[in-house]
N, CA, C and O atoms as a GROMACS GRO file, in nm:
protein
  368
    1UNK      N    1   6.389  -4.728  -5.785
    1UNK     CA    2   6.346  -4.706  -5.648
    1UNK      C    3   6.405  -4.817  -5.561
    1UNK      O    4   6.385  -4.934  -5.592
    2UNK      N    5   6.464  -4.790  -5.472
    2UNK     CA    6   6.545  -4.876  -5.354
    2UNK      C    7   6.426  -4.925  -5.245
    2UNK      O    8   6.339  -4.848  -5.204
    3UNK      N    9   6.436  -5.059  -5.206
    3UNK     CA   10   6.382  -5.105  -5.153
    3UNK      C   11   6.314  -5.092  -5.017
    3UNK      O   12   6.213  -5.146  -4.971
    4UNK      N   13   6.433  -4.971  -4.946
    4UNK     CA   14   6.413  -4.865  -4.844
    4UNK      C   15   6.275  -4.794  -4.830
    4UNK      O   16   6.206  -4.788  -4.728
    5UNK      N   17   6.246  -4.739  -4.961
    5UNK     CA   18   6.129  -4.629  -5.002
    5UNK      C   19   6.024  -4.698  -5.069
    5UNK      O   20   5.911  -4.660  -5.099
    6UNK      N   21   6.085  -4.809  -5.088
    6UNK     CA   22   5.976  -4.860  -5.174
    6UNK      C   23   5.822  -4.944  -5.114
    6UNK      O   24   5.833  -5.062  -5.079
    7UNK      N   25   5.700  -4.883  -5.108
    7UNK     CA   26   5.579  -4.949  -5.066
    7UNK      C   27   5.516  -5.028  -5.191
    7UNK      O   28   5.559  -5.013  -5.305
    8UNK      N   29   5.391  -5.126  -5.154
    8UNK     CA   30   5.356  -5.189  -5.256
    8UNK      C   31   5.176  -5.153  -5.196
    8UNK      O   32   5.122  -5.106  -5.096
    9UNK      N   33   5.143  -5.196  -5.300
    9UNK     CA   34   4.970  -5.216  -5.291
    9UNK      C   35   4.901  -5.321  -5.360
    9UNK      O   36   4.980  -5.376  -5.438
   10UNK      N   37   4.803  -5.364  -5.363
   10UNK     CA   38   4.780  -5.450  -5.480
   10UNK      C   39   4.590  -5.451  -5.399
   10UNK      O   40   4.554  -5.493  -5.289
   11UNK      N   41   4.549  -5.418  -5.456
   11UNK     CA   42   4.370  -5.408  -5.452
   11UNK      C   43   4.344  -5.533  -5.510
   11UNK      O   44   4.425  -5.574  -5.593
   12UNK      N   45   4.222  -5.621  -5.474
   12UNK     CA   46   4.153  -5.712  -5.534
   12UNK      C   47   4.049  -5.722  -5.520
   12UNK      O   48   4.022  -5.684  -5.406
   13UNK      N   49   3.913  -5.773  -5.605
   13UNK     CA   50   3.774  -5.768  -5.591
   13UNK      C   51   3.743  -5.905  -5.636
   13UNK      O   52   3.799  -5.954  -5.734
   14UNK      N   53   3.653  -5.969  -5.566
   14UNK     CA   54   3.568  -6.062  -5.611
   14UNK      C   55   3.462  -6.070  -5.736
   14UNK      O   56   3.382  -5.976  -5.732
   15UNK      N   57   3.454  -6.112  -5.789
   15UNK     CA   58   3.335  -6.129  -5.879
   15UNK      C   59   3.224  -6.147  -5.800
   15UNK      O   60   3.213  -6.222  -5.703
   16UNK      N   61   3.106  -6.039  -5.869
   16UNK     CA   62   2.982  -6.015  -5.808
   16UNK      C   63   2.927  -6.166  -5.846
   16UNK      O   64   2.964  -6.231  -5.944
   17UNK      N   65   2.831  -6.207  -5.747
   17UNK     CA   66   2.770  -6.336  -5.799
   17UNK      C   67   2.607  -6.333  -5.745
   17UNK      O   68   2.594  -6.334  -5.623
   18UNK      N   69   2.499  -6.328  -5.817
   18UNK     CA   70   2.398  -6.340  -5.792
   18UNK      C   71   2.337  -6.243  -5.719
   18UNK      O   72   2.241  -6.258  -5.644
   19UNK      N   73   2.430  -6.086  -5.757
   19UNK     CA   74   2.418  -5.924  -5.723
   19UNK      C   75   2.412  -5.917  -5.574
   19UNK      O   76   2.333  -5.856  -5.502
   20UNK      N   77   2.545  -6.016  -5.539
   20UNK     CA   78   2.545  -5.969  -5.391
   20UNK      C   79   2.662  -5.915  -5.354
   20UNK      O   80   2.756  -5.991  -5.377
   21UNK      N   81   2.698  -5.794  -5.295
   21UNK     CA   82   2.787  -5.694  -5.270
   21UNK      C   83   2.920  -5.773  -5.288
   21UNK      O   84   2.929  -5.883  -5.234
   22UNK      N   85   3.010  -5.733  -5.351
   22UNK     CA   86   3.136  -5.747  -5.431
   22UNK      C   87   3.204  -5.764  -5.273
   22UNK      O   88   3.161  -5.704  -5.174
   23UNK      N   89   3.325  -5.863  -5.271
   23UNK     CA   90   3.429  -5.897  -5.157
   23UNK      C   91   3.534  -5.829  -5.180
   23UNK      O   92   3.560  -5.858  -5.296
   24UNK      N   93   3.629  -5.740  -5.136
   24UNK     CA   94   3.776  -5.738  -5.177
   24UNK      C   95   3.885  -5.746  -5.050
   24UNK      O   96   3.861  -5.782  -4.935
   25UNK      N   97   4.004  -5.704  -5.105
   25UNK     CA   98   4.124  -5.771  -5.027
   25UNK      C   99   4.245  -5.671  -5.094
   25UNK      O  100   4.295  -5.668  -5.206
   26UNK      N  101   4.269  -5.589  -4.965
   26UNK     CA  102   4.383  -5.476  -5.028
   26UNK      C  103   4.480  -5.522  -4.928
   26UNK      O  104   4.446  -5.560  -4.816
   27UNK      N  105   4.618  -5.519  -4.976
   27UNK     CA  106   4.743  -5.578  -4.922
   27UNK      C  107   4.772  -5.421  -4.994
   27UNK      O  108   4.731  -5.356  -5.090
   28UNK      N  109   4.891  -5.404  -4.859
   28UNK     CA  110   4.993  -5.286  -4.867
   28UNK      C  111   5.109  -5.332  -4.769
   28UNK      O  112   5.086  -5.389  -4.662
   29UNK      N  113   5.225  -5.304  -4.811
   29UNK     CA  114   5.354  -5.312  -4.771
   29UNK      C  115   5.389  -5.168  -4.736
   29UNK      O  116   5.345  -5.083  -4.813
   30UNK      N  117   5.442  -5.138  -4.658
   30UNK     CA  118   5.535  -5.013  -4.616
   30UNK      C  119   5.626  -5.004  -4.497
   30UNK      O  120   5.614  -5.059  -4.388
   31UNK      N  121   5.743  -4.906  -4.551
   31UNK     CA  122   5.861  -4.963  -4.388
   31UNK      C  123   5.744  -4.885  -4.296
   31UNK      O  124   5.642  -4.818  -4.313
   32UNK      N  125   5.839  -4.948  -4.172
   32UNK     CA  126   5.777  -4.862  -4.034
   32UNK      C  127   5.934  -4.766  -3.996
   32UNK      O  128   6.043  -4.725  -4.037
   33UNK      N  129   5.824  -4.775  -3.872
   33UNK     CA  130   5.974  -4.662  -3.772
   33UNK      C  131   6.040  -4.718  -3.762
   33UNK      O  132   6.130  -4.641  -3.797
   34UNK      N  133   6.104  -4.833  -3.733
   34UNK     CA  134   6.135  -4.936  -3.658
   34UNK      C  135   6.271  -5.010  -3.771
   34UNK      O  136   6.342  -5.091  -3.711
   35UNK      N  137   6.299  -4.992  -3.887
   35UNK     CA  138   6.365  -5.044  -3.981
   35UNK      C  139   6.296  -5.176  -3.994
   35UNK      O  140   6.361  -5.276  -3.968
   36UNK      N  141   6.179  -5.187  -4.030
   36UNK     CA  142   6.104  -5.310  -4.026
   36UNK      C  143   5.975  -5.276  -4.126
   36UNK      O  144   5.926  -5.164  -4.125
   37UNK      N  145   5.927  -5.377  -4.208
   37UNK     CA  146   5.865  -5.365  -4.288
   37UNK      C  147   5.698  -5.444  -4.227
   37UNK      O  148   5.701  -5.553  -4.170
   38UNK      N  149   5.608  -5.395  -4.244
   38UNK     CA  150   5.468  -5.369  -4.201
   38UNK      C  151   5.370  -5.441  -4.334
   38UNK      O  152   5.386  -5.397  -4.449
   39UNK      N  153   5.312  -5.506  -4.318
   39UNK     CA  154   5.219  -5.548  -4.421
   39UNK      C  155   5.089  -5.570  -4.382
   39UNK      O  156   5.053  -5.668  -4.318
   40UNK      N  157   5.029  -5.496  -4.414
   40UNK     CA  158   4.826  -5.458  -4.351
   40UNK      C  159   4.792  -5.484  -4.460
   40UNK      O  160   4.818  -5.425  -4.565
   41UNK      N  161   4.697  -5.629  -4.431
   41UNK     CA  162   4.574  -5.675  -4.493
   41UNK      C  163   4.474  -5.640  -4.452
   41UNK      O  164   4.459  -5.661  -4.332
   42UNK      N  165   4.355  -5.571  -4.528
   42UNK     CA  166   4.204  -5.524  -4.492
   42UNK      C  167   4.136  -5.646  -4.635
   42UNK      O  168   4.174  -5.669  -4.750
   43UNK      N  169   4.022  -5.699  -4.548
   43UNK     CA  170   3.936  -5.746  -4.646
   43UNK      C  171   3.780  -5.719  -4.558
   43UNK      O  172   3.773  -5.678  -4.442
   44UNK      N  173   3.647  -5.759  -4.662
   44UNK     CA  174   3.548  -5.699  -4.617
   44UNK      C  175   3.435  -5.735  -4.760
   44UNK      O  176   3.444  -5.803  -4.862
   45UNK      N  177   3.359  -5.670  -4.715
   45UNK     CA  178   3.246  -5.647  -4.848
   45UNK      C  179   3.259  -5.500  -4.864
   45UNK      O  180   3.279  -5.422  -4.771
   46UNK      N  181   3.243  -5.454  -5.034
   46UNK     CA  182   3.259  -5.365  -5.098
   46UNK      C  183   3.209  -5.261  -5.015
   46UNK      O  184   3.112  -5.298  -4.949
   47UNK      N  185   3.248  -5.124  -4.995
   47UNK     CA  186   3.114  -5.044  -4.926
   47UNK      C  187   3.125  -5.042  -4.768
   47UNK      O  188   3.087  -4.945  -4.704
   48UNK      N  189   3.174  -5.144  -4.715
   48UNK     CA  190   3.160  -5.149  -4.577
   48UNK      C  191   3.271  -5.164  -4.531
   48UNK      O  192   3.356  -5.209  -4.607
   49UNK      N  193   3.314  -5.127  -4.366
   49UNK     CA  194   3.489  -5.135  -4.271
   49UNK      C  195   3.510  -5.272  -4.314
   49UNK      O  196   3.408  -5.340  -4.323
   50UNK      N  197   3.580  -5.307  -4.332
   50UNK     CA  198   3.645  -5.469  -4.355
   50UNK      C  199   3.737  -5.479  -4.202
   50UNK      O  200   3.764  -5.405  -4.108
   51UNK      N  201   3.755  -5.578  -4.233
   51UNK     CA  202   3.888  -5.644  -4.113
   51UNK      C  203   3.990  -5.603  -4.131
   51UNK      O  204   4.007  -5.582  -4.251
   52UNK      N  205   4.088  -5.573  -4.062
   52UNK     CA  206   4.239  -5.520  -4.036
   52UNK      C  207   4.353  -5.657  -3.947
   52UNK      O  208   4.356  -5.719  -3.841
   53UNK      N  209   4.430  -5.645  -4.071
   53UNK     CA  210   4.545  -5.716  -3.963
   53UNK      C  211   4.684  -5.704  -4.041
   53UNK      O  212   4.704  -5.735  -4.158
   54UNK      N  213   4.792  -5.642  -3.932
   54UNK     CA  214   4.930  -5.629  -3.964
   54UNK      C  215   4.982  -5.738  -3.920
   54UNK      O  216   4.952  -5.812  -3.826
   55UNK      N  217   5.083  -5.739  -4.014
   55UNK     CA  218   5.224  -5.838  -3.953
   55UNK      C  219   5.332  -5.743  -3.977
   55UNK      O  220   5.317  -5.646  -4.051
   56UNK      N  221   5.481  -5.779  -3.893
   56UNK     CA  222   5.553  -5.676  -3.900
   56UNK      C  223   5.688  -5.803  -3.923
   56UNK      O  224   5.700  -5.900  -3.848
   57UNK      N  225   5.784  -5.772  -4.048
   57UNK     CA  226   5.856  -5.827  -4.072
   57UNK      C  227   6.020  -5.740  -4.077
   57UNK      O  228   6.027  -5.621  -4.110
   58UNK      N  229   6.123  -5.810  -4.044
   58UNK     CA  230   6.242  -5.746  -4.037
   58UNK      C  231   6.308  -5.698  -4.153
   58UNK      O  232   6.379  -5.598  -4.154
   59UNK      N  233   6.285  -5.768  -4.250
   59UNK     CA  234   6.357  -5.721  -4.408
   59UNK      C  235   6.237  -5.718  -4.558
   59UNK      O  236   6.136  -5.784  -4.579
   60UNK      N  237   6.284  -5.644  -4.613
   60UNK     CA  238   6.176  -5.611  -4.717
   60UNK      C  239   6.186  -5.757  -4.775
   60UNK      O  240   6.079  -5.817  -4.766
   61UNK      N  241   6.268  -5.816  -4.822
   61UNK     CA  242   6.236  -5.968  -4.869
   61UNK      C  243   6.115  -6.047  -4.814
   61UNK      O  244   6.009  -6.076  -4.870
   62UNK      N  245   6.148  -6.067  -4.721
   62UNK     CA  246   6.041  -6.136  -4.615
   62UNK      C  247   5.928  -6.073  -4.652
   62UNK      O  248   5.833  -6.127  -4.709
   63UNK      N  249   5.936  -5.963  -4.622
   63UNK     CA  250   5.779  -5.941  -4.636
   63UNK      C  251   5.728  -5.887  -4.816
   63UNK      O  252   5.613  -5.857  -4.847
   64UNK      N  253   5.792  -5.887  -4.868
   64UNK     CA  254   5.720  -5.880  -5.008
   64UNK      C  255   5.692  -6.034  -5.011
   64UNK      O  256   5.575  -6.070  -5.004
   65UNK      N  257   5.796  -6.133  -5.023
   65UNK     CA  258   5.711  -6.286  -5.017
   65UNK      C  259   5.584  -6.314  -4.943
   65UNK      O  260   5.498  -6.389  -4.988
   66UNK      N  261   5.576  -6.264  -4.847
   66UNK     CA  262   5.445  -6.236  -4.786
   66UNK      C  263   5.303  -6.201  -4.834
   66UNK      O  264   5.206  -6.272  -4.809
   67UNK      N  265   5.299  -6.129  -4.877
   67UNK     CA  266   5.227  -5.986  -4.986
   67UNK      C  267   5.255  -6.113  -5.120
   67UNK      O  268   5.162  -6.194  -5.129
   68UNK      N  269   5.310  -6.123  -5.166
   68UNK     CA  270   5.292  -6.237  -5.275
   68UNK      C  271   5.238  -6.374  -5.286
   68UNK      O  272   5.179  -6.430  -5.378
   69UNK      N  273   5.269  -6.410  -5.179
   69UNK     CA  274   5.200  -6.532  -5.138
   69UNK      C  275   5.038  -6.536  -5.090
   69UNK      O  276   4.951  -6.614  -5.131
   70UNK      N  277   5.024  -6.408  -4.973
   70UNK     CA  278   4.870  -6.418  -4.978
   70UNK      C  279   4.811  -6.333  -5.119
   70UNK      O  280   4.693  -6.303  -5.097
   71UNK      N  281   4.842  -6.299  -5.215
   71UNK     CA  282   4.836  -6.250  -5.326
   71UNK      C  283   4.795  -6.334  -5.430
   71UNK      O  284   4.700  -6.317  -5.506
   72UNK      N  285   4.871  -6.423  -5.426
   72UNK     CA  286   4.821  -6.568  -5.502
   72UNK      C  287   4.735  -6.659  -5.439
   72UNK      O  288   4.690  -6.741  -5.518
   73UNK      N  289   4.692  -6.672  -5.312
   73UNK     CA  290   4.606  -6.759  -5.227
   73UNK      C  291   4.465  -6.681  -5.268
   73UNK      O  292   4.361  -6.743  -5.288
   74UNK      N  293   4.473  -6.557  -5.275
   74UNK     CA  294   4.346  -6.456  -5.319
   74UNK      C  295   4.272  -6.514  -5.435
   74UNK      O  296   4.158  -6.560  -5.441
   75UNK      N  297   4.379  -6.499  -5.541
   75UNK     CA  298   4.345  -6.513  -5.657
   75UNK      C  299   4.322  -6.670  -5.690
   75UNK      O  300   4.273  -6.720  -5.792
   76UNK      N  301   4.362  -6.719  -5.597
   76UNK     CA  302   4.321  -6.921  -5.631
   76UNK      C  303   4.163  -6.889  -5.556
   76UNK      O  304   4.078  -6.968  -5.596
   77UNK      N  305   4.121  -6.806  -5.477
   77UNK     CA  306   3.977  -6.807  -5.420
   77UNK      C  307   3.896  -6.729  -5.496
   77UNK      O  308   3.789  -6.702  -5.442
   78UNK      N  309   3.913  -6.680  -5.613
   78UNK     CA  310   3.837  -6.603  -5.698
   78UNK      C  311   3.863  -6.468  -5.700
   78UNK      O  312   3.798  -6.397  -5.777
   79UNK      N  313   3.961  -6.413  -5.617
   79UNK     CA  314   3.975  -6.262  -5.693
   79UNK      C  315   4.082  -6.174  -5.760
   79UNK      O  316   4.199  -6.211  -5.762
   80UNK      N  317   4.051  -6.081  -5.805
   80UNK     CA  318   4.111  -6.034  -5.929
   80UNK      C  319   4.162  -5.861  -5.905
   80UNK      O  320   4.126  -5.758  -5.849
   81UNK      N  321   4.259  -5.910  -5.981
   81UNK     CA  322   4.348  -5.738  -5.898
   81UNK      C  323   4.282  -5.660  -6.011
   81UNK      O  324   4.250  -5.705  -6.121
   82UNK      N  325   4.266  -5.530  -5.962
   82UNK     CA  326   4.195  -5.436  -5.970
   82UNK      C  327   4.330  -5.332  -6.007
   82UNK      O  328   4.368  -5.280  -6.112
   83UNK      N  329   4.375  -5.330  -5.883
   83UNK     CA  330   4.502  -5.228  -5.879
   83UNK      C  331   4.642  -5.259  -5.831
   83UNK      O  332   4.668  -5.316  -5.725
   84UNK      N  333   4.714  -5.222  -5.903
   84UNK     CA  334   4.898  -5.256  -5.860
   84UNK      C  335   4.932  -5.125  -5.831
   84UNK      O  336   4.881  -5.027  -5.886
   85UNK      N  337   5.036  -5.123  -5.726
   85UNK     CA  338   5.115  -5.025  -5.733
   85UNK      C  339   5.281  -5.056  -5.671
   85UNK      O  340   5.279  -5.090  -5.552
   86UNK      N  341   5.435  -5.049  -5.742
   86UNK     CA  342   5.515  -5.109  -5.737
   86UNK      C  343   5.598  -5.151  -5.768
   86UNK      O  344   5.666  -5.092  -5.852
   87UNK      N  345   5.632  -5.260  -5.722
   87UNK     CA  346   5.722  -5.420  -5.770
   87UNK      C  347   5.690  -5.439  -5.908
   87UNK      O  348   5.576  -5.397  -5.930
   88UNK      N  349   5.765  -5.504  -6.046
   88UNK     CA  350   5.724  -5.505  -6.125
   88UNK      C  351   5.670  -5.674  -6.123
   88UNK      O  352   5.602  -5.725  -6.212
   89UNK      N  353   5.719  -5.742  -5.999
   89UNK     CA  354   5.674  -5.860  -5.922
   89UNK      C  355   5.540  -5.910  -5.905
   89UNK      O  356   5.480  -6.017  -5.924
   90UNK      N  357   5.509  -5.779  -5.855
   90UNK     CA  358   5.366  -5.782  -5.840
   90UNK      C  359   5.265  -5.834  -5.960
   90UNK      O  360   5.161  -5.889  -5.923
   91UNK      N  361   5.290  -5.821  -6.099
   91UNK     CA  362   5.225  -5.812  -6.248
   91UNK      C  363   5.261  -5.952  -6.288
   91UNK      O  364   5.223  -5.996  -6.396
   92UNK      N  365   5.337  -6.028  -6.201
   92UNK     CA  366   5.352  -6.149  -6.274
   92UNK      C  367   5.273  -6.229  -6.249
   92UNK      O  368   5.276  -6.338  -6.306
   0.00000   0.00000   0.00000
């Protein structure tokens, strides 16, 4: 799959702690109209609208480092991917 077509995902959940509603953090990559690549972070508590925020980057490089980097900042704060979809980047 060429980098053109190619979207990413990566789901993450917090560890429940003291049975209070689970946190997560879904990162998705996808081009736009624009020949420009789009990366929407939603985070929130399990169950409920979370927060929304895009950034819009010019080349798929850029923005998969992006998506990787807050990817690993996640997981240094306690959470744990759930779901990949992708990069084989993503699994490392």
């Amino acid at each position: 799959m060429t980098p053109k077509s190619q979207s990413l995902r990566v789901y993450m959940q917090a560890s429940v702690v003291n049975g209070k509603i689970p946190k997560y953090y879904h990162l998705i990559l996808h081009q736009d109209m624009l020949s420009g690549w789009t990366l929407v972070r939603e985070w929130g508590m399990q169950g409920s609208s979370g927060r929304v925020m895009r950034n819009h980057y010019p080349d798929y490089a850029e923005a998969e480092l992006a998506l990787l980097r807050i990817r690993d900042i996640q997981i240094q704060r306690g959470y744990q991917v759930v779901f990949l979809e992708g990069s084989k980047q993503l699994m490392e």
